[in-house]
N, CA, C and O atoms as a GROMACS GRO file, in nm:
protein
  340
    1UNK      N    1   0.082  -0.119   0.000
    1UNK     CA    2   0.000   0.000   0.000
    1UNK      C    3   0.087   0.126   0.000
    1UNK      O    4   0.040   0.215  -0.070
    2UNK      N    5   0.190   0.152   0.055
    2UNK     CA    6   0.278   0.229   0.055
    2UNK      C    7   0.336   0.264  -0.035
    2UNK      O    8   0.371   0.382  -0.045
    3UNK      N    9   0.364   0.168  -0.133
    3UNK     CA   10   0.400   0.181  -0.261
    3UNK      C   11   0.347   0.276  -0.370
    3UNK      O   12   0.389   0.365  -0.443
    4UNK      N   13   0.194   0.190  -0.334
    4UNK     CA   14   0.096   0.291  -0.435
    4UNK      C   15   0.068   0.400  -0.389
    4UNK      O   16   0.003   0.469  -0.468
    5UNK      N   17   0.096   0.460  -0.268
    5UNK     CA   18   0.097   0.592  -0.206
    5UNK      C   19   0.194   0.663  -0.250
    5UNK      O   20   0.180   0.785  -0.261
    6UNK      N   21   0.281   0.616  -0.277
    6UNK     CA   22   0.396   0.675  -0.346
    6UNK      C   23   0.410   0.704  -0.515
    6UNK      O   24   0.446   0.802  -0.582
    7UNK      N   25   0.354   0.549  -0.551
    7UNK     CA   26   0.334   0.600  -0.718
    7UNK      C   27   0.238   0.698  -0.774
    7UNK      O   28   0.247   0.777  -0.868
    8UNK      N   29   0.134   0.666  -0.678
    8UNK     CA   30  -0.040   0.777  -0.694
    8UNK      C   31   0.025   0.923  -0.670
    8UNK      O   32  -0.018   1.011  -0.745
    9UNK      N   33   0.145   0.969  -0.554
    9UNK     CA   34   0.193   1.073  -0.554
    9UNK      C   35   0.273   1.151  -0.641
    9UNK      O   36   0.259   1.272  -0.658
   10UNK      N   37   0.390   1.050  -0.718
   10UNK     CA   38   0.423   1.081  -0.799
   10UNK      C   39   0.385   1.149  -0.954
   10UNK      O   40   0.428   1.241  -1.023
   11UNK      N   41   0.250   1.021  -0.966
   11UNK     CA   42   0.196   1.023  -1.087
   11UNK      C   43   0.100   1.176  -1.078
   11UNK      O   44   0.062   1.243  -1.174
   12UNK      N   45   0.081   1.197  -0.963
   12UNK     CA   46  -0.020   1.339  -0.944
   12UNK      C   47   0.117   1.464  -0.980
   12UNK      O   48   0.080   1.559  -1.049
   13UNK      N   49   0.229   1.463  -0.948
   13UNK     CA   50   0.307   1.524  -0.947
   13UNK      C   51   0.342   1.590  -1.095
   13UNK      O   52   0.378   1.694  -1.148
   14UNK      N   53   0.314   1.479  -1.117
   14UNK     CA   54   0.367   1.486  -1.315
   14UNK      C   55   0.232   1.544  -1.389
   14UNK      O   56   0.242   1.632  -1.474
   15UNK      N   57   0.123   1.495  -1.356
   15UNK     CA   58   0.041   1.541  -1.420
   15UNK      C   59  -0.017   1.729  -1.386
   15UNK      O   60  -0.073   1.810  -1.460
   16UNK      N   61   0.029   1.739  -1.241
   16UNK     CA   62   0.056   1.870  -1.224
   16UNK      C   63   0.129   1.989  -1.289
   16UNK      O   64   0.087   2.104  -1.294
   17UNK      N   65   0.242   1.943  -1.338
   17UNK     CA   66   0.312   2.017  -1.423
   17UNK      C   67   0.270   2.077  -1.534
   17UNK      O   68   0.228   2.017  -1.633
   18UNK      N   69   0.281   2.231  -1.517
   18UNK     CA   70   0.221   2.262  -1.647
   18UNK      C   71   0.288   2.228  -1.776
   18UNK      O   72   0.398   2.174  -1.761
   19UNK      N   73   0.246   2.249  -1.912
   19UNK     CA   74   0.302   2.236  -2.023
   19UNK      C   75   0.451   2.323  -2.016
   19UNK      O   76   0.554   2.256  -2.018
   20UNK      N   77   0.455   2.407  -2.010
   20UNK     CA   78   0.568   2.530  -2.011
   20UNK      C   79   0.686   2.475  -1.868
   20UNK      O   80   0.803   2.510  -1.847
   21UNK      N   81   0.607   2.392  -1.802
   21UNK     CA   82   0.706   2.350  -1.691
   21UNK      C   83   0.769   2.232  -1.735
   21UNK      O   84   0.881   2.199  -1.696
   22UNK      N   85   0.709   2.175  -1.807
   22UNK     CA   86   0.771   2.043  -1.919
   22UNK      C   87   0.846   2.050  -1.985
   22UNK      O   88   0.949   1.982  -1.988
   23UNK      N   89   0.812   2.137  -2.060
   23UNK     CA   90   0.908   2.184  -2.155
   23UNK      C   91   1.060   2.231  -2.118
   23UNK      O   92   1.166   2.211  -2.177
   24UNK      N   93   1.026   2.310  -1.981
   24UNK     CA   94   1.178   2.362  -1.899
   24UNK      C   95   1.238   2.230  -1.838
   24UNK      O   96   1.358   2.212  -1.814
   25UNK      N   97   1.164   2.166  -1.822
   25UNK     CA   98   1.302   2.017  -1.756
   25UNK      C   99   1.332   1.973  -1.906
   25UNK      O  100   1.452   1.959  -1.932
   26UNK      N  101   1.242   1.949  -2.007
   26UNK     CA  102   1.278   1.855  -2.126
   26UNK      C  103   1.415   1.909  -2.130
   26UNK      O  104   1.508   1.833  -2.104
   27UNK      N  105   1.442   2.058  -2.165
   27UNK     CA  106   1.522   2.165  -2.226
   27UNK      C  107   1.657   2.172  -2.103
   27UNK      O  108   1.774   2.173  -2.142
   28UNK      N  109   1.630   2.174  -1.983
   28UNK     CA  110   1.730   2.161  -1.850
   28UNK      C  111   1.795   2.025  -1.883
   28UNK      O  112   1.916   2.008  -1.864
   29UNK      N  113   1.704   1.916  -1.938
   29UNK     CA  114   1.779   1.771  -1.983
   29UNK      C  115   1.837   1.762  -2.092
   29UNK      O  116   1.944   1.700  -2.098
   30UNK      N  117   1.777   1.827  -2.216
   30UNK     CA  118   1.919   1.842  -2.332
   30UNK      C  119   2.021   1.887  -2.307
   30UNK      O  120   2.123   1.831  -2.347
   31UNK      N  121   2.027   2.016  -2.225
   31UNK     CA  122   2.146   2.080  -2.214
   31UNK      C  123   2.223   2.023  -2.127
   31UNK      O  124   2.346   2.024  -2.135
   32UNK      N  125   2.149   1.961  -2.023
   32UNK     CA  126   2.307   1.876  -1.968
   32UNK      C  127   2.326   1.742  -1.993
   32UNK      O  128   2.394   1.671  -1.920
   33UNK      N  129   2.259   1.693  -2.113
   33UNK     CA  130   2.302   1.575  -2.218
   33UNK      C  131   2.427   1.615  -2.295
   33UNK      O  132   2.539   1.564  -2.303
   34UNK      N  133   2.366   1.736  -2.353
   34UNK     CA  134   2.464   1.796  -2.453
   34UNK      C  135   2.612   1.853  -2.387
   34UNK      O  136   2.722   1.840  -2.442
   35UNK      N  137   2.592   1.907  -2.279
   35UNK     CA  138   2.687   1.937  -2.201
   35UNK      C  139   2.802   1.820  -2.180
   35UNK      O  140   2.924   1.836  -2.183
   36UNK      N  141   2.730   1.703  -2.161
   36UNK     CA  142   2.817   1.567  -2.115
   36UNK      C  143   2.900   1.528  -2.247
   36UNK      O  144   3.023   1.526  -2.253
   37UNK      N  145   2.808   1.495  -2.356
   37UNK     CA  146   2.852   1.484  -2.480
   37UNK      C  147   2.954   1.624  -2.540
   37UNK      O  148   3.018   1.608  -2.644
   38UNK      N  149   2.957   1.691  -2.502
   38UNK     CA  150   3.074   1.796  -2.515
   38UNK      C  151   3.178   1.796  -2.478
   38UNK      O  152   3.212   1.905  -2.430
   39UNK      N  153   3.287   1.682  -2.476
   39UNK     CA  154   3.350   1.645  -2.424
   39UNK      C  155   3.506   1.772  -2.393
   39UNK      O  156   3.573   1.784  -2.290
   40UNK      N  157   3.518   1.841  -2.518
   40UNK     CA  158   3.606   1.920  -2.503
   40UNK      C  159   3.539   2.090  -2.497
   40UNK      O  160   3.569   2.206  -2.521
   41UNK      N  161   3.460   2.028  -2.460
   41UNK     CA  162   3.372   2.140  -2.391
   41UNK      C  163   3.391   2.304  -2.498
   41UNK      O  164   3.442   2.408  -2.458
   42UNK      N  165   3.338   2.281  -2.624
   42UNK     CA  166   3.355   2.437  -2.723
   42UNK      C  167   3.244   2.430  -2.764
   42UNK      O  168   3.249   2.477  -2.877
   43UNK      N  169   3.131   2.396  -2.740
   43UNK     CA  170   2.981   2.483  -2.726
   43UNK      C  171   2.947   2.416  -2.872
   43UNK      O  172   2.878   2.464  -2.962
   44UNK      N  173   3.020   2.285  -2.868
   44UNK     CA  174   2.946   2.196  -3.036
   44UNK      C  175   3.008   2.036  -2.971
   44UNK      O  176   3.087   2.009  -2.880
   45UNK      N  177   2.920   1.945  -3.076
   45UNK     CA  178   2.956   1.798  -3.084
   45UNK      C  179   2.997   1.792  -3.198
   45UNK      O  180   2.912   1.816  -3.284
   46UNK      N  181   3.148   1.755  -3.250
   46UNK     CA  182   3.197   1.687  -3.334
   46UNK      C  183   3.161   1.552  -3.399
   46UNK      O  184   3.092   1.499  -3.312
   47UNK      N  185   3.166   1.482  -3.483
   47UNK     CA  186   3.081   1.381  -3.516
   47UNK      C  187   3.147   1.311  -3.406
   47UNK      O  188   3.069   1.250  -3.333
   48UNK      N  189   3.295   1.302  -3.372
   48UNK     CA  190   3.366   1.193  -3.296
   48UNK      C  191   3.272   1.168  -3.152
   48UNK      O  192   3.212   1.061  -3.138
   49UNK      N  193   3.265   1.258  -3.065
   49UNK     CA  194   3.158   1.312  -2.945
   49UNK      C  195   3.048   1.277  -2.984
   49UNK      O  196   2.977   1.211  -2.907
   50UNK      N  197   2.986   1.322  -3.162
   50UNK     CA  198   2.869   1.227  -3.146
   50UNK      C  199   2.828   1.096  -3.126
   50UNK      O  200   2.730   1.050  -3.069
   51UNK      N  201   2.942   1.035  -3.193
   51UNK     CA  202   2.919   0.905  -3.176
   51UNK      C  203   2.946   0.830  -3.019
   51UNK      O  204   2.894   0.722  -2.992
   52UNK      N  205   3.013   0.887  -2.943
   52UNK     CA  206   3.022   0.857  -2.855
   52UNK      C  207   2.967   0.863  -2.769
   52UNK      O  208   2.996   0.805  -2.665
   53UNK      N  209   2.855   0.948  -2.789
   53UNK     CA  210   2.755   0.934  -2.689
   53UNK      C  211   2.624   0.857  -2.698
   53UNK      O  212   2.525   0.863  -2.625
   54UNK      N  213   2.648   0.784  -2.806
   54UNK     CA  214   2.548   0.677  -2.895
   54UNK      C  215   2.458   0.690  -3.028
   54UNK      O  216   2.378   0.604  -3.062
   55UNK      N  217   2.480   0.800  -3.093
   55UNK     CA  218   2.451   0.877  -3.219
   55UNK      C  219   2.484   0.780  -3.306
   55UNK      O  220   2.558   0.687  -3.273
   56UNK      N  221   2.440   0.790  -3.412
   56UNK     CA  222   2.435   0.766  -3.538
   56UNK      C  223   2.456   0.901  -3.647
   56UNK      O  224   2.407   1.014  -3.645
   57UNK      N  225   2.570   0.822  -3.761
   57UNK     CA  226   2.623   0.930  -3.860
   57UNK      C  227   2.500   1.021  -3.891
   57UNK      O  228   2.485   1.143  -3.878
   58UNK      N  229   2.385   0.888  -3.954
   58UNK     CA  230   2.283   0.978  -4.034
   58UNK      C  231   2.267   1.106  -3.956
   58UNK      O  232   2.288   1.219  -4.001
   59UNK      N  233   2.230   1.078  -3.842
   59UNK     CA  234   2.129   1.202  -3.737
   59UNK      C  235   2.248   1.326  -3.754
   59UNK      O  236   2.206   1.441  -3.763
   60UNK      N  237   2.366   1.306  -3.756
   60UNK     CA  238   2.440   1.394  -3.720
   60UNK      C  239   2.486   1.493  -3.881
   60UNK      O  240   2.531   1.607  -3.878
   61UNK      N  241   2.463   1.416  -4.003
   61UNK     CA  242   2.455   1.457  -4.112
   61UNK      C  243   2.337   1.540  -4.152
   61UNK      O  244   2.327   1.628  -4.237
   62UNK      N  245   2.252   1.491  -4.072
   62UNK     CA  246   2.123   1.559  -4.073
   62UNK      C  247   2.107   1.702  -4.025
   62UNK      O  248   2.061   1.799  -4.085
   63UNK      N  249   2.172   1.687  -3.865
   63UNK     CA  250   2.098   1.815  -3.828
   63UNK      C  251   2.189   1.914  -3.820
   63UNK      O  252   2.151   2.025  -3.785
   64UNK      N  253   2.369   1.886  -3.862
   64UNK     CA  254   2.439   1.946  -3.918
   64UNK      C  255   2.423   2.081  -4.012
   64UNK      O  256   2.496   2.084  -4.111
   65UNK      N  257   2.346   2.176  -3.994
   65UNK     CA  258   2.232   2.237  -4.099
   65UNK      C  259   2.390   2.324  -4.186
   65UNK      O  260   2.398   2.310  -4.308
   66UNK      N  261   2.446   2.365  -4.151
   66UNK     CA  262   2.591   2.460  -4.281
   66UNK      C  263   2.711   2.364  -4.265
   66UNK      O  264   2.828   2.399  -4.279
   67UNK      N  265   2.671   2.247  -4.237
   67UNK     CA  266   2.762   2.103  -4.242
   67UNK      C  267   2.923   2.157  -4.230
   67UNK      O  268   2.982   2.183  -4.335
   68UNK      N  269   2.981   2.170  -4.123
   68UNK     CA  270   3.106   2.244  -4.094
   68UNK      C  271   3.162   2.180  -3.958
   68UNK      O  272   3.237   2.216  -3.867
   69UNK      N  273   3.079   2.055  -3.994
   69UNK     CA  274   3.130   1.932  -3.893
   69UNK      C  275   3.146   1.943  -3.740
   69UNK      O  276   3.236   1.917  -3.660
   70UNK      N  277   2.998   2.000  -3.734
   70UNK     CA  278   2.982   1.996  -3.588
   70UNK      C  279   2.827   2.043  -3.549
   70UNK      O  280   2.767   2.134  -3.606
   71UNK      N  281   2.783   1.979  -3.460
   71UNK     CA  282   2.654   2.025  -3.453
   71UNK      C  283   2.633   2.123  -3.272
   71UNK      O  284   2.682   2.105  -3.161
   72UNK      N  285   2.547   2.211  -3.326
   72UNK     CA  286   2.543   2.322  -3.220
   72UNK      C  287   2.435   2.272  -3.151
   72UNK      O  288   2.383   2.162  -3.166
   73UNK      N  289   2.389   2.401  -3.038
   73UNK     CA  290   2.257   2.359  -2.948
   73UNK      C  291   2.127   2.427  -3.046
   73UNK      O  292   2.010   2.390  -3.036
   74UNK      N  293   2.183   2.552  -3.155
   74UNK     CA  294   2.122   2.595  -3.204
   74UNK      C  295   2.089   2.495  -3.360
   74UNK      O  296   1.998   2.527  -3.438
   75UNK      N  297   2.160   2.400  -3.377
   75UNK     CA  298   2.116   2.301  -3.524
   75UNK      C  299   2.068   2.192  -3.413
   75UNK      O  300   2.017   2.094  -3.468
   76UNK      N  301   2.071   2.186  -3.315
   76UNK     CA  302   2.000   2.062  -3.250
   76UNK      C  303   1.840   2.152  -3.206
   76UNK      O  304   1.742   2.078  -3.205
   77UNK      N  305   1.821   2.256  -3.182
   77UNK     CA  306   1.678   2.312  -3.138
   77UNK      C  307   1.582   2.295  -3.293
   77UNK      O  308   1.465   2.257  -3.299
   78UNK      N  309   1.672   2.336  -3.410
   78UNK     CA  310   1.575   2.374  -3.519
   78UNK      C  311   1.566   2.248  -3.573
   78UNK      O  312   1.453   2.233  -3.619
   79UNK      N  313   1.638   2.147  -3.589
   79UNK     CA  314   1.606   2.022  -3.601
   79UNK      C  315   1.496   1.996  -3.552
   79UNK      O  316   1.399   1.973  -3.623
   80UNK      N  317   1.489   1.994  -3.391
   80UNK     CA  318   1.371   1.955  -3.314
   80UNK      C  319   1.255   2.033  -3.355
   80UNK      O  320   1.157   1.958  -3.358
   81UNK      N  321   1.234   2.118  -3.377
   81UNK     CA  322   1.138   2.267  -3.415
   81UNK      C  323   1.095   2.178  -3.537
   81UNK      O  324   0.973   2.182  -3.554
   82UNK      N  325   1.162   2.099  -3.625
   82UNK     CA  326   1.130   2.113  -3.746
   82UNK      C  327   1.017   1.962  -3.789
   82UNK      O  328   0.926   1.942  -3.870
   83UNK      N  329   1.104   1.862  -3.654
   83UNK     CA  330   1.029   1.751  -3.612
   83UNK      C  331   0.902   1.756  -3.535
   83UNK      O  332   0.832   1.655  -3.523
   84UNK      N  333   0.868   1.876  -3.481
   84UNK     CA  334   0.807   1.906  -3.405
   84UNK      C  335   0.800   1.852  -3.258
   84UNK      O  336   0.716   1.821  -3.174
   85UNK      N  337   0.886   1.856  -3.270
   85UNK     CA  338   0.878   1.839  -3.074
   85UNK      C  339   0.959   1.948  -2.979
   85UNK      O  340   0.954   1.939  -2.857
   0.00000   0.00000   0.00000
């Protein structure tokens, strides 16, 4: 019973959140994804960093948008923008 006192709390927790408050953790969690995957830390992922953080070429050919072999936070937002999410 305790359990489900705990999951019923949780699950109220989440559904509490507004949209715009969702969106700020989604966005608090890319950036310190991207942060991790930045290994030499210059404000881009190299394909090498991409792959290493479990990427695939395609994705990174993709959202590469002036392909200059590195992808920003700003070719990773409009990517997403463009996928819609």
């Amino acid at each position: 019973m305790k359990y489900l006192t705990i999951a019923l709390s949780l699950a109220a927790m989440t559904l509490a959140q507004t949209p715009a408050a969702m969106a700020q953790d989604a966005s608090a969690k890319a950036q310190e994804m991207f942060a991790k995957a930045d290994t030499n830390q210059d404000g881009a992922l190299s394909l090498e960093e991409w792959k290493a953080a479990g990427r695939r070429d395609r994705g990174f050919a993709m959202i590469d948008a002036d392909h200059d072999g590195k992808v920003t936070p700003d070719e990773l937002r409009a990517a997403a923008a463009k996928r819609g999410k």
